[in-house]
Z-matrix of the N, CA and C atoms (Angstrom, degrees):
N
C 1 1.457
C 2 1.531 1 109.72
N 3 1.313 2 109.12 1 105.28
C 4 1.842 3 107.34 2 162.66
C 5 1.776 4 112.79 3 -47.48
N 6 1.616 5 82.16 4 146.99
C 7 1.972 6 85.28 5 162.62
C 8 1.557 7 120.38 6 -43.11
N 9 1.475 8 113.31 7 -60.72
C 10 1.659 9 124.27 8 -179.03
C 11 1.800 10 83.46 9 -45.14
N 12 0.891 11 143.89 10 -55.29
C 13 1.153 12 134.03 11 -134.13
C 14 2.063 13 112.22 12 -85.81
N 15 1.475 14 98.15 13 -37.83
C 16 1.234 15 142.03 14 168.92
C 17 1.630 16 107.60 15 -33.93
N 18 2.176 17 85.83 16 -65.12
C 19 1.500 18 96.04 17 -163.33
C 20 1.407 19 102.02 18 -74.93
N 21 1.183 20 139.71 19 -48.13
C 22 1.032 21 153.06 20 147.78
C 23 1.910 22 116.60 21 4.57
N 24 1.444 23 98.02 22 -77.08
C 25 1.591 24 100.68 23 152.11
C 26 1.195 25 111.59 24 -36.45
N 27 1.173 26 137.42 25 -103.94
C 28 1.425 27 162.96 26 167.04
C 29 2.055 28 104.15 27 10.32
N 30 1.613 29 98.96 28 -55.67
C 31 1.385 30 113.53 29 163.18
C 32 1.040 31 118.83 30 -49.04
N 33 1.459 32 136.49 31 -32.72
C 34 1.535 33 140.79 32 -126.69
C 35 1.560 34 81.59 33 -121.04
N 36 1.226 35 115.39 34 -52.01
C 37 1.417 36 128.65 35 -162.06
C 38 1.952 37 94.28 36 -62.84
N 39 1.643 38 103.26 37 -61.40
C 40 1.615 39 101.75 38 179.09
C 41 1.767 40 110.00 39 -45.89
N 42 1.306 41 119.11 40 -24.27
C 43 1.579 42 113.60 41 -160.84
C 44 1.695 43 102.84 42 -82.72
N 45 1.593 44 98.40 43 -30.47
C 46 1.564 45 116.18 44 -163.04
C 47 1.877 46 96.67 45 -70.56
N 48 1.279 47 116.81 46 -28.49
C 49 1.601 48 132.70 47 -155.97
C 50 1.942 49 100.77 48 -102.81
N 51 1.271 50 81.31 49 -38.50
C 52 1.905 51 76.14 50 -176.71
C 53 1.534 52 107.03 51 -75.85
N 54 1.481 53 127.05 52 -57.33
C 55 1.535 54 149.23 53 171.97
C 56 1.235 55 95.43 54 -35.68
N 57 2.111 56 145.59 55 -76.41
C 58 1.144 57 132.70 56 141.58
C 59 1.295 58 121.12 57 14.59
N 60 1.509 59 118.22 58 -73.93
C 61 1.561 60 137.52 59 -144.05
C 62 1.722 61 78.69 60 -88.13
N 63 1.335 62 125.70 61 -69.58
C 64 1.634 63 111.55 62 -161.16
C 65 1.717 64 116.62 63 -69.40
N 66 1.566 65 114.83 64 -17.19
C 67 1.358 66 105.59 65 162.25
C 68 1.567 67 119.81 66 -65.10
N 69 1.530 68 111.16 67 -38.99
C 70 1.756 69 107.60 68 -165.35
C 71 1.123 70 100.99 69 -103.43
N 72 1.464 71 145.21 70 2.08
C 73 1.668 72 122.30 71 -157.87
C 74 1.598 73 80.49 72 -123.80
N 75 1.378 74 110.00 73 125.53
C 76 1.463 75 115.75 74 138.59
C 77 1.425 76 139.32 75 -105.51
N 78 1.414 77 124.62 76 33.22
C 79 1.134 78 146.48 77 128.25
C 80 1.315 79 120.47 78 -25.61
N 81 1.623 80 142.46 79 121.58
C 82 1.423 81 123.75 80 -158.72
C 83 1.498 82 77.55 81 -106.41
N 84 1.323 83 159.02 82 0.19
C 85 1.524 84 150.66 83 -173.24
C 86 1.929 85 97.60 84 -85.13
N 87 1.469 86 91.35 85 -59.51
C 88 1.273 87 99.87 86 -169.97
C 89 2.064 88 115.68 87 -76.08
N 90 1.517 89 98.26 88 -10.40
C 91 1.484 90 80.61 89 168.65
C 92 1.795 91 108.00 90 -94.19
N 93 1.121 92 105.08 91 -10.07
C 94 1.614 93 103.88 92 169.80
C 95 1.671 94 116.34 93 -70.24
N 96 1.122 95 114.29 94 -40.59
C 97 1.797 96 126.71 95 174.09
C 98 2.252 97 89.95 96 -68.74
N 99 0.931 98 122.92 97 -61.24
C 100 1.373 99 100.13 98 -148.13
C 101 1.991 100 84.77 99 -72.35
N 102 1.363 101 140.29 100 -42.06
C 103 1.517 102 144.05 101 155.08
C 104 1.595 103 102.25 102 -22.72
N 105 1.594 104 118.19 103 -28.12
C 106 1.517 105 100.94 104 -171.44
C 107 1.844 106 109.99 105 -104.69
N 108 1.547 107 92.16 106 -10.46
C 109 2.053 108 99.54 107 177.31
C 110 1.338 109 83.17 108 -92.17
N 111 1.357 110 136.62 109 -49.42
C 112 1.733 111 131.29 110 -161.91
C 113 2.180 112 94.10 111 -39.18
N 114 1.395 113 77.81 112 -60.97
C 115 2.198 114 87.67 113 173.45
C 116 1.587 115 109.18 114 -53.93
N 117 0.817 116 148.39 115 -61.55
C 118 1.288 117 172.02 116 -80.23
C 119 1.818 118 88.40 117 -129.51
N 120 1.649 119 112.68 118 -57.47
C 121 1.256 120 118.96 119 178.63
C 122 1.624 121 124.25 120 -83.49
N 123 1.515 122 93.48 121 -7.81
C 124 1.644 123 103.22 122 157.39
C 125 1.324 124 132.04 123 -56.91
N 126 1.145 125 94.27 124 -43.63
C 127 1.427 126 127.96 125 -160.40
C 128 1.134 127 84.30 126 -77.41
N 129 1.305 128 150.32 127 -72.52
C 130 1.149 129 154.72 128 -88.58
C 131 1.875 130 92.08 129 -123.34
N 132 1.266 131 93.96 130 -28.01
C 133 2.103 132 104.73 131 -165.87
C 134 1.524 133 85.66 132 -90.10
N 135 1.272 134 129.72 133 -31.37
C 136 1.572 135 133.93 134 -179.27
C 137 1.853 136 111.12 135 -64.98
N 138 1.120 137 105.58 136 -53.55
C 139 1.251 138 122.84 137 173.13
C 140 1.204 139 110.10 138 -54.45
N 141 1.460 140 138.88 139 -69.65
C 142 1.512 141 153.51 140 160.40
C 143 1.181 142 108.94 141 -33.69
N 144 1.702 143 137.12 142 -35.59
C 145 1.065 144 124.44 143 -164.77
C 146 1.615 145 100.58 144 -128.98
N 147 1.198 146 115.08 145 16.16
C 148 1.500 147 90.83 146 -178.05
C 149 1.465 148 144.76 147 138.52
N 150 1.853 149 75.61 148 -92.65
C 151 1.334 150 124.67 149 159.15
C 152 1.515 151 126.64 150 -31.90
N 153 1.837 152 120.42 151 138.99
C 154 1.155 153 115.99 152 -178.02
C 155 1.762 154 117.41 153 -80.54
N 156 1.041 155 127.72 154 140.26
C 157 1.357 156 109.23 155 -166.99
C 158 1.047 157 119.10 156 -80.17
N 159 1.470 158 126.94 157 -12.38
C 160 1.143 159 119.39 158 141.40
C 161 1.595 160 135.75 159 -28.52
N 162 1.469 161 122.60 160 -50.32
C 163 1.435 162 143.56 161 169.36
C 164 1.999 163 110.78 162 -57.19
N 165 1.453 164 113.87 163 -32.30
C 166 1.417 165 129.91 164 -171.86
C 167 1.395 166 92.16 165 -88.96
N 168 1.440 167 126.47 166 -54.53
C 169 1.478 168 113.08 167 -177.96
C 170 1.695 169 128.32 168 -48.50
N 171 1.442 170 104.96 169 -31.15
C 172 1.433 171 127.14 170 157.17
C 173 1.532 172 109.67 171 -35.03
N 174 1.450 173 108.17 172 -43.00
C 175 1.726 174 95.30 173 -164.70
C 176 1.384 175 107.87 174 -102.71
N 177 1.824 176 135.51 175 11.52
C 178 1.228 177 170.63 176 144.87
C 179 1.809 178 93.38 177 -2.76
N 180 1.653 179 98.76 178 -83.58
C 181 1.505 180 89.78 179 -172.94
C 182 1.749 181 117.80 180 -80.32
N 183 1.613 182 122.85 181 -32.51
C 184 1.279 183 118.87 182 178.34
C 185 1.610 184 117.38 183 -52.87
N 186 1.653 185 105.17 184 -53.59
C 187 1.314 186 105.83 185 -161.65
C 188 1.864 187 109.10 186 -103.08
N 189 1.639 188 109.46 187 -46.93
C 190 1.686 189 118.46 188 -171.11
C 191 1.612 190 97.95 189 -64.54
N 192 1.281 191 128.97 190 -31.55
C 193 1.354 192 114.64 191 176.80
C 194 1.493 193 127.57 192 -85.77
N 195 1.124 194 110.83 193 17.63
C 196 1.826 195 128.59 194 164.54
C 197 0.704 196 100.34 195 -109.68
N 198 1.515 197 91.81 196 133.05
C 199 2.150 198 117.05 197 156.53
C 200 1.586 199 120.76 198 -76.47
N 201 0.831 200 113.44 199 170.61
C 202 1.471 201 123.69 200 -153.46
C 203 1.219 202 133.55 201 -8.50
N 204 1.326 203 136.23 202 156.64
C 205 1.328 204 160.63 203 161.61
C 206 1.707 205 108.73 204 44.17
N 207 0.804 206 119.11 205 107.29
C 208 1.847 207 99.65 206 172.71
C 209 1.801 208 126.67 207 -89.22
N 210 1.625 209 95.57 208 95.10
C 211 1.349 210 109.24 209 153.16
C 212 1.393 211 132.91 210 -23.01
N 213 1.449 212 121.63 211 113.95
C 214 1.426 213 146.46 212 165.20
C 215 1.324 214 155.54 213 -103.29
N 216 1.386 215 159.87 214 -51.37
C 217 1.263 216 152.77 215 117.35
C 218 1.180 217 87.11 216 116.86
N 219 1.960 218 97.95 217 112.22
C 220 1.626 219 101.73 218 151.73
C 221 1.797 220 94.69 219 -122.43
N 222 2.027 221 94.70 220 165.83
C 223 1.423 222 101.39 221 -177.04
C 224 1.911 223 95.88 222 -114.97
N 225 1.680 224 95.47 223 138.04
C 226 1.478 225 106.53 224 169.51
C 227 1.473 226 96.29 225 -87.68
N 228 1.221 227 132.18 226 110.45
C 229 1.190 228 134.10 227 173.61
C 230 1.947 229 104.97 228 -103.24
N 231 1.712 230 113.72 229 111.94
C 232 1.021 231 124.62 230 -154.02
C 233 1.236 232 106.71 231 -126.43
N 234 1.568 233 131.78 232 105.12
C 235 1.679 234 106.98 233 175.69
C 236 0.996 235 108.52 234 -105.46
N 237 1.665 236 105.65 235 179.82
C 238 1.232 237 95.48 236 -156.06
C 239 1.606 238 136.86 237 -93.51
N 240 1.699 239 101.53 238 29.93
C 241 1.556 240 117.81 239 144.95
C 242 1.196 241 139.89 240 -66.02
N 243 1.533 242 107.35 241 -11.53
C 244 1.423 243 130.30 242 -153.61
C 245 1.297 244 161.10 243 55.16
N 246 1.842 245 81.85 244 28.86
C 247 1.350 246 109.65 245 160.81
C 248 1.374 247 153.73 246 -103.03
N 249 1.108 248 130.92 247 121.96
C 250 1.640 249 136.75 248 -142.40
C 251 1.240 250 92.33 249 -88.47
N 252 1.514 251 105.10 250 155.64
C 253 1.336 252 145.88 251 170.41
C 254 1.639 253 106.30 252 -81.34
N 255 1.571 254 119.09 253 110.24
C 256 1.292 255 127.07 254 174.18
C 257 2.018 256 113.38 255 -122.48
N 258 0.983 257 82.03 256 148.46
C 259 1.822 258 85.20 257 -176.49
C 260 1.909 259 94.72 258 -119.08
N 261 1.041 260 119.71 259 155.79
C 262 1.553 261 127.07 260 156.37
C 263 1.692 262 91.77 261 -101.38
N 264 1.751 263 86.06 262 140.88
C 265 1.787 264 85.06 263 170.25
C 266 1.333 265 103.73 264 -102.90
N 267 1.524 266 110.13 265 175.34
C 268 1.284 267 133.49 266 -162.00
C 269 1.783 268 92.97 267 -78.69
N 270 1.365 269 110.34 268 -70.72
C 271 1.128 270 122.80 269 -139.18
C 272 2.248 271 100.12 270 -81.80
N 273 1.414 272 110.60 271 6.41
C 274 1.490 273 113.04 272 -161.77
C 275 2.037 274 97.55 273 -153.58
N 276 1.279 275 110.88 274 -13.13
C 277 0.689 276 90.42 275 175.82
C 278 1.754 277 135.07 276 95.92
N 279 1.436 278 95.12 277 -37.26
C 280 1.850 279 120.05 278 -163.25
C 281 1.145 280 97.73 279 -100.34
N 282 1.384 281 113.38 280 161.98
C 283 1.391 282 140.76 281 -162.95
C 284 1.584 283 104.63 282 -100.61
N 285 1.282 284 120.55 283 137.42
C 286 1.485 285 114.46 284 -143.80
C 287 1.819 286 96.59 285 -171.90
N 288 1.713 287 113.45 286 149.54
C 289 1.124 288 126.42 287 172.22
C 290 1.741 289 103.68 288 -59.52
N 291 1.318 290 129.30 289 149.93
C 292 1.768 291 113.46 290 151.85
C 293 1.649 292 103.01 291 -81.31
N 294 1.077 293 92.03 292 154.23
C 295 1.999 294 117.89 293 -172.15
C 296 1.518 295 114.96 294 173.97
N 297 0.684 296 121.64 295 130.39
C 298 1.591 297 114.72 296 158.00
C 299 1.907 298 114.19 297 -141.20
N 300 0.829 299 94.01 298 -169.35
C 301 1.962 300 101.94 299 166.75
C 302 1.006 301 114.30 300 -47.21
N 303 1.311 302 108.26 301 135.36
C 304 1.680 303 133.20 302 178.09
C 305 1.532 304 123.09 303 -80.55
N 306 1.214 305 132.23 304 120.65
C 307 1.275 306 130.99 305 -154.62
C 308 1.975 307 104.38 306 -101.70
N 309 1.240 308 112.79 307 129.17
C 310 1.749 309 105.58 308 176.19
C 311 1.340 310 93.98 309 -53.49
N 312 1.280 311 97.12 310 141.14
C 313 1.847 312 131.06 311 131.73
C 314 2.009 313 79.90 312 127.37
N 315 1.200 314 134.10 313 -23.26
C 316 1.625 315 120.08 314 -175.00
C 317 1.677 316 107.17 315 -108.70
N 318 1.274 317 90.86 316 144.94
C 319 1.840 318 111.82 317 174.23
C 320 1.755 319 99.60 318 -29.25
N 321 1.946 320 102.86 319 -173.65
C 322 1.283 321 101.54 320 171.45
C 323 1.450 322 100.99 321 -106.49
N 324 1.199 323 120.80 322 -19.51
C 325 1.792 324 130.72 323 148.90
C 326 1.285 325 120.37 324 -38.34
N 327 1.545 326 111.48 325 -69.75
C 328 1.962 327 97.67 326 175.38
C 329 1.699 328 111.23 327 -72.43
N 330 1.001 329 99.64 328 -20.12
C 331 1.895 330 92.90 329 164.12
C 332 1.493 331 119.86 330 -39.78
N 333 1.538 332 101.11 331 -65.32
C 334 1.586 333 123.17 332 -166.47
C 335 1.442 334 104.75 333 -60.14
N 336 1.470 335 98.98 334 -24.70
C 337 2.150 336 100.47 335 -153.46
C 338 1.789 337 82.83 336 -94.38
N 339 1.585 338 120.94 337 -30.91
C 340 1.694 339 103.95 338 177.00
C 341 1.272 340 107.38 339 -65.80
N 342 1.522 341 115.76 340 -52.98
C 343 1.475 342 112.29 341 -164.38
C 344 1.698 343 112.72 342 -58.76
N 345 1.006 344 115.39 343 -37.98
C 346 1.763 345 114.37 344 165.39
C 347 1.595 346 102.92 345 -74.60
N 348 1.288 347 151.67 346 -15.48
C 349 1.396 348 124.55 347 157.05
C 350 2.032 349 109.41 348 -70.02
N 351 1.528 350 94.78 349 -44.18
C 352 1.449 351 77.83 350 -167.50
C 353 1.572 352 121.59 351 -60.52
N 354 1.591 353 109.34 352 -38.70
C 355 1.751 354 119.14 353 171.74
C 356 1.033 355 103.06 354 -76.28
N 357 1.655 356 156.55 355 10.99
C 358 1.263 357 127.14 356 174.40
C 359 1.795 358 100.41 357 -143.66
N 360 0.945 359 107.59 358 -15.58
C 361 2.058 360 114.83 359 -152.24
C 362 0.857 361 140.36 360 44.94
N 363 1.531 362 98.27 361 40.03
C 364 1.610 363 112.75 362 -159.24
C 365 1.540 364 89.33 363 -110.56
N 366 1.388 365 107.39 364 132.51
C 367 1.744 366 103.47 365 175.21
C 368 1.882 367 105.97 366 -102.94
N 369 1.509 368 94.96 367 129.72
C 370 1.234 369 87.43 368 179.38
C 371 1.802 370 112.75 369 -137.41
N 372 1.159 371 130.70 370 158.77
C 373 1.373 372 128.27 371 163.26
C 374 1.228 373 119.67 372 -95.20
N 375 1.563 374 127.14 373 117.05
C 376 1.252 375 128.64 374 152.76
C 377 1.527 376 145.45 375 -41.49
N 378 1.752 377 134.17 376 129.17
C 379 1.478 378 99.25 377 -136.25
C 380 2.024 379 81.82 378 -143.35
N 381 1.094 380 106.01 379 -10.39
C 382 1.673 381 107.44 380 179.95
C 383 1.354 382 89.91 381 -168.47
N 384 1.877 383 89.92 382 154.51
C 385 1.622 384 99.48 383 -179.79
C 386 1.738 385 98.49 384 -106.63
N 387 1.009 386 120.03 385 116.23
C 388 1.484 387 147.98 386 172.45
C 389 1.518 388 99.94 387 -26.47
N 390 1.620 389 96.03 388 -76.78
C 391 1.744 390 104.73 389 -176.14
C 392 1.612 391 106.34 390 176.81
N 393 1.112 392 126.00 391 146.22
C 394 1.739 393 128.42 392 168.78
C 395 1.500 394 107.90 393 -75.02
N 396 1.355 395 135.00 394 132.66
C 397 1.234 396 148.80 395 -178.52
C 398 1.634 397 113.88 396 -107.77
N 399 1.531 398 109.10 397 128.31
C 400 1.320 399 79.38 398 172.70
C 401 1.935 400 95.52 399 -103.29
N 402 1.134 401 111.30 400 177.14
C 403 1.365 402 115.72 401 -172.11
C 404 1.747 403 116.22 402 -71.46
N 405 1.472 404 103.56 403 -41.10
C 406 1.420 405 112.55 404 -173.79
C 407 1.664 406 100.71 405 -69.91
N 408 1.067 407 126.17 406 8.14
C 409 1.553 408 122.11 407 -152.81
C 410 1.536 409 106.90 408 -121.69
N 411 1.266 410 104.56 409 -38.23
C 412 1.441 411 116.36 410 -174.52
C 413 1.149 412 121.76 411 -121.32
N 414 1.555 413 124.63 412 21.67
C 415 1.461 414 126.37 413 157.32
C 416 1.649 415 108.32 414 80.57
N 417 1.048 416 93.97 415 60.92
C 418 1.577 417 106.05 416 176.38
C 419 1.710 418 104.07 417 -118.83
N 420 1.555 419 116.65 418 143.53
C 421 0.992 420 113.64 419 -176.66
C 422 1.337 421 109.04 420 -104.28
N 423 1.260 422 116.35 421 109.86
C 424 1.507 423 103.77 422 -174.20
C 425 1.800 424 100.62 423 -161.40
N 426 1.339 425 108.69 424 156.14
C 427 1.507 426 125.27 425 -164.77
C 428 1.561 427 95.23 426 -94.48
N 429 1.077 428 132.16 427 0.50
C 430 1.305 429 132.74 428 -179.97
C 431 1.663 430 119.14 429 -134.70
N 432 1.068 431 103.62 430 159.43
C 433 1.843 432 94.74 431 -177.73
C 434 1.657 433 101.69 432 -98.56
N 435 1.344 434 104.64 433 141.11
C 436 1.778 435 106.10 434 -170.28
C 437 1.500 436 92.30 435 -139.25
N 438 1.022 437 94.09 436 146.04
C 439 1.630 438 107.31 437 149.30
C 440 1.542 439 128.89 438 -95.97
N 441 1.230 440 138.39 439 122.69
C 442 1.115 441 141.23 440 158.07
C 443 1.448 442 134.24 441 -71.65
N 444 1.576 443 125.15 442 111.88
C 445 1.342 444 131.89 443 172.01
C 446 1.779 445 94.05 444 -74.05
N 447 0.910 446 122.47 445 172.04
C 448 1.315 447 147.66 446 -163.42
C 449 1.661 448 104.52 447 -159.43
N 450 1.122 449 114.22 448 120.24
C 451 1.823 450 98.16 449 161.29
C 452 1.530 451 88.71 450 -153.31
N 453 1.593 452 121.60 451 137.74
C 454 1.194 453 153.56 452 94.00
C 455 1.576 454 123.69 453 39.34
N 456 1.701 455 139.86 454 22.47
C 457 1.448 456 115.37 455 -164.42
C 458 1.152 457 120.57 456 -102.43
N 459 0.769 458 140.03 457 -144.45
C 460 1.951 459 142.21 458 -134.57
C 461 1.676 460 82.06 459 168.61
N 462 1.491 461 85.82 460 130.85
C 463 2.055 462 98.46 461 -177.76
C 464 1.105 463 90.89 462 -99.32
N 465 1.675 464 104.90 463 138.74
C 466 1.467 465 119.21 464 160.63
C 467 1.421 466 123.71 465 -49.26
N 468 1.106 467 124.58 466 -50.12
C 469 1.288 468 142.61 467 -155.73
C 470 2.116 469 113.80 468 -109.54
N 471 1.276 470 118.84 469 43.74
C 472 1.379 471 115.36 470 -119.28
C 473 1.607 472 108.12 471 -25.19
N 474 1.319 473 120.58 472 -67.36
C 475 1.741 474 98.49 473 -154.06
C 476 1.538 475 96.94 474 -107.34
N 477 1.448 476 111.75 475 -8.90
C 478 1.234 477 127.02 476 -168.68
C 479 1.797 478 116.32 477 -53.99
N 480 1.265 479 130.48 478 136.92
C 481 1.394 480 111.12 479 155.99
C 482 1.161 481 155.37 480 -80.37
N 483 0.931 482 164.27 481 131.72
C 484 0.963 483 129.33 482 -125.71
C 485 1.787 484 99.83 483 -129.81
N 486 0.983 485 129.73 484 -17.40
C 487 1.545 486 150.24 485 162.93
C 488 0.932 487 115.26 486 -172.83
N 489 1.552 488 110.28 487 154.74
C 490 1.893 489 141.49 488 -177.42
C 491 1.381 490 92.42 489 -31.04
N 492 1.265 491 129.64 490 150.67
C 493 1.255 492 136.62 491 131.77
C 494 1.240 493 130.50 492 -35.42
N 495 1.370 494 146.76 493 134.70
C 496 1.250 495 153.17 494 -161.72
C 497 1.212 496 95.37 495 -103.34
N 498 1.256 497 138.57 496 -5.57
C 499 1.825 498 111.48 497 -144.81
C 500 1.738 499 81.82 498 -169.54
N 501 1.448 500 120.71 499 12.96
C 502 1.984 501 124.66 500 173.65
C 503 1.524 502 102.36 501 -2.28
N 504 1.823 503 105.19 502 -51.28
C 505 1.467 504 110.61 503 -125.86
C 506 1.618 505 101.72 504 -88.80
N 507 1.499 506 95.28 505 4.04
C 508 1.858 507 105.16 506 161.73
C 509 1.671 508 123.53 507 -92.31
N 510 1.224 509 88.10 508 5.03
C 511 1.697 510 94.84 509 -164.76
C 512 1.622 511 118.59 510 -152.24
N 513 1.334 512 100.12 511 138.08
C 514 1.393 513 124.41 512 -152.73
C 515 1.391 514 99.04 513 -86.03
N 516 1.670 515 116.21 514 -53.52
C 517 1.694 516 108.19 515 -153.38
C 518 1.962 517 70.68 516 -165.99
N 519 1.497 518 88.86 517 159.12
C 520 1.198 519 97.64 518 159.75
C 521 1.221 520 105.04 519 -131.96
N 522 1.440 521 139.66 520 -159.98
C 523 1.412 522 148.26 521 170.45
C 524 1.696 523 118.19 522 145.22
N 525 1.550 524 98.82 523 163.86
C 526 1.345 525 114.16 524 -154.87
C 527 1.759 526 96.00 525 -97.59
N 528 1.506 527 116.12 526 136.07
C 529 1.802 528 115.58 527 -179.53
C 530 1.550 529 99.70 528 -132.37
N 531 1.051 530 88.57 529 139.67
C 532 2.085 531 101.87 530 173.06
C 533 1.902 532 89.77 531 -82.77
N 534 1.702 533 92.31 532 144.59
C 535 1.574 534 82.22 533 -174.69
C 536 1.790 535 98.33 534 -80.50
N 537 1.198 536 144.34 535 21.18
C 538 1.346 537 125.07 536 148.46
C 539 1.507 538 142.56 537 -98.21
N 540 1.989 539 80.93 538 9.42
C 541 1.582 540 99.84 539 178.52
C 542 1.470 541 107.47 540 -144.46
N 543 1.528 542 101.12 541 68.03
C 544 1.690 543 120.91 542 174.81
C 545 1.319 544 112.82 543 -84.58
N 546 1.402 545 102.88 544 143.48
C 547 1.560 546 108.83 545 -179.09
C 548 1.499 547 109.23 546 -64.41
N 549 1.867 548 116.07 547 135.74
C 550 1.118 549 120.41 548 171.56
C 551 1.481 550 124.30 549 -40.66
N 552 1.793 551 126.88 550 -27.86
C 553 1.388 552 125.83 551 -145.26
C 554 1.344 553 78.31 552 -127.71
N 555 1.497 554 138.99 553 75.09
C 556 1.274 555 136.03 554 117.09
C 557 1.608 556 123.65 555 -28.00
N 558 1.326 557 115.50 556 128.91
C 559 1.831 558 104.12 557 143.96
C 560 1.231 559 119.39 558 -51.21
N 561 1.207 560 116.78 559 131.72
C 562 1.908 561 118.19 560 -176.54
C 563 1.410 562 101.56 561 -52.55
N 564 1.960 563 123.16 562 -35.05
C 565 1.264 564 109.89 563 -146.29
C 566 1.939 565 88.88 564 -88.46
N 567 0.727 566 103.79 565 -1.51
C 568 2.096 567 119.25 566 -177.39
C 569 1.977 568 106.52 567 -78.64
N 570 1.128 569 99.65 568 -53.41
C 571 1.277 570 102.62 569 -170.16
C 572 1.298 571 132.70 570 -36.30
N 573 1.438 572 120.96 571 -67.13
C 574 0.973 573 140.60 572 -174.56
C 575 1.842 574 102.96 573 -79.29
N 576 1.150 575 112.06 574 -32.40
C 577 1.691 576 105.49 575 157.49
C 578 1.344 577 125.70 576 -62.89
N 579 1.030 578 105.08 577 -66.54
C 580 1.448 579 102.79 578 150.87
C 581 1.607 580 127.01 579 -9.26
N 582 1.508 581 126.39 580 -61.66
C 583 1.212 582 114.19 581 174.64
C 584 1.047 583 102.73 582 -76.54
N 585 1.559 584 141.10 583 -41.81
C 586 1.311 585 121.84 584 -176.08
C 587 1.538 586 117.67 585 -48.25
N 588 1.196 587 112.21 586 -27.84
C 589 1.597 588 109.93 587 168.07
C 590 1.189 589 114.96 588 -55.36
N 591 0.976 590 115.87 589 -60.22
C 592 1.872 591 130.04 590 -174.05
C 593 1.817 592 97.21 591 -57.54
N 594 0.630 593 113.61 592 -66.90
C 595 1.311 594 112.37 593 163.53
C 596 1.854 595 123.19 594 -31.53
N 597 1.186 596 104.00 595 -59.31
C 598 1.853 597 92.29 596 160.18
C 599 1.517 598 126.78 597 -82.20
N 600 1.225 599 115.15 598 -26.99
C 601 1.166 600 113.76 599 139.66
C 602 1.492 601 136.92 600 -24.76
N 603 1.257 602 105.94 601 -57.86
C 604 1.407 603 112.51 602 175.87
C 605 1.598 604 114.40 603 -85.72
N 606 1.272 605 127.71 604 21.71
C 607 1.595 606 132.56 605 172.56
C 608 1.305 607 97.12 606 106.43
N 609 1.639 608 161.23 607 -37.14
C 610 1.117 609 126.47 608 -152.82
C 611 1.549 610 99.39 609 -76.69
N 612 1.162 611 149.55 610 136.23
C 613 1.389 612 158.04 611 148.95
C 614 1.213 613 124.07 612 -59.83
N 615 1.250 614 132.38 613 -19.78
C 616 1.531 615 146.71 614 -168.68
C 617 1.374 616 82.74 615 -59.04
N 618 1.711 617 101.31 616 131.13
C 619 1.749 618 92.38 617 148.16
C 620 1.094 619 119.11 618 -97.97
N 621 1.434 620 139.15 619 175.47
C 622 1.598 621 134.57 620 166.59
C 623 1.461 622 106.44 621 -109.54
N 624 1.487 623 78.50 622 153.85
C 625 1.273 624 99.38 623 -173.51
C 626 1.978 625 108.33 624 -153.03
N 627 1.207 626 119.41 625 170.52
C 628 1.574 627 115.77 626 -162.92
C 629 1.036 628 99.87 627 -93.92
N 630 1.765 629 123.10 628 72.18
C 631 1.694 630 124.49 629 151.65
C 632 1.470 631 118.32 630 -93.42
């Protein structure tokens, strides 16, 4: 783990502890102290990353005012030639599962199966859960600590689309890969999930998980 990377944690951890502190404490002393680490870890994710803090204050009420970990869902979309569903992202460039953030009130299954209709329009059903990821573990690049759902689906439609993309403006190209002829420019945090897909895919059922 680099320093940038370090502080970063460390940030994530203050955001996870202050957000905590301003949901349960109604104490007006103590919601001003956890209001002053909530800042404190701004600063701190600004510093680590870069970034103007102006741009970090932006993510103040969406992201610094939630407690723990932020939940995700990508879909292995696999037919049954054995070729996966890949998107290039917008914002990195790399070749990558579709998934994004999980919305209250739906599973981490219909999560995964929207976020691959909206980036790809491919409708698909989810059929095994791959494995939970945590982010620091599996090479994901990200300013926040997430967990990853993983699930397993089988396209409705096999390669066909089935409607426009909802969400284009995250995504570069999509396309279909045999897993022995994967694109060189994976996302690091994709890769190694990736085979774990292929891997339940091919009968083992175990999911993974960080034992």
């Amino acid at each position: 783990m680099t320093p940038a990377q370090q502080l970063a944690l460390w940030a994530d951890r203050l955001r996870d502890m202050s957000a905590m502190g301003l949901r349960f404490s109604d104490n007006i002393y103590d919601r001003s102290n956890y209001r002053a680490i909530q800042t404190i870890a701004m600063e701190m994710l600004a510093l680590a990353t870069g970034q103007p803090l102006a741009e970090i204050e932006t993510l103040r009420a969406p992201i610094f005012s939630r407690p723990t970990p932020i939940t995700v869902a990508d879909a292995a979309i696999i037919d049954d030639e054995g070729k996966i569903l890949l998107i290039r992202q917008a914002d990195n460039q790399l070749w990558a599962m579709p998934g994004g953030a999980l919305s209250v009130g739906e599973t981490p299954a219909e999560g995964a199966v929207r976020e691959a209709f909206e980036e790809t329009g491919a409708r698909a059903e989810a059929v095994a859960l791959v494995g939970v990821h945590d982010s620091r573990l599996c090479g994901t690049l990200s300013r926040h600590h997430l967990y990853h759902f993983l699930f397993l689906c089988k396209p409705m439609n096999g390669s066909q689309v089935a409607a426009k993309p909802s969400h284009d403006l995250e995504v570069l190209d999509a396309a279909w890969f045999a897993e022995n002829d994967l694109p060189p420019d994976i996302d690091p945090g994709h890769a190694g999930r990736i085979l774990d897909a292929f891997r339940v895919w091919h009968g083992d059922r175990r999911a993974y998980f960080d034992r």
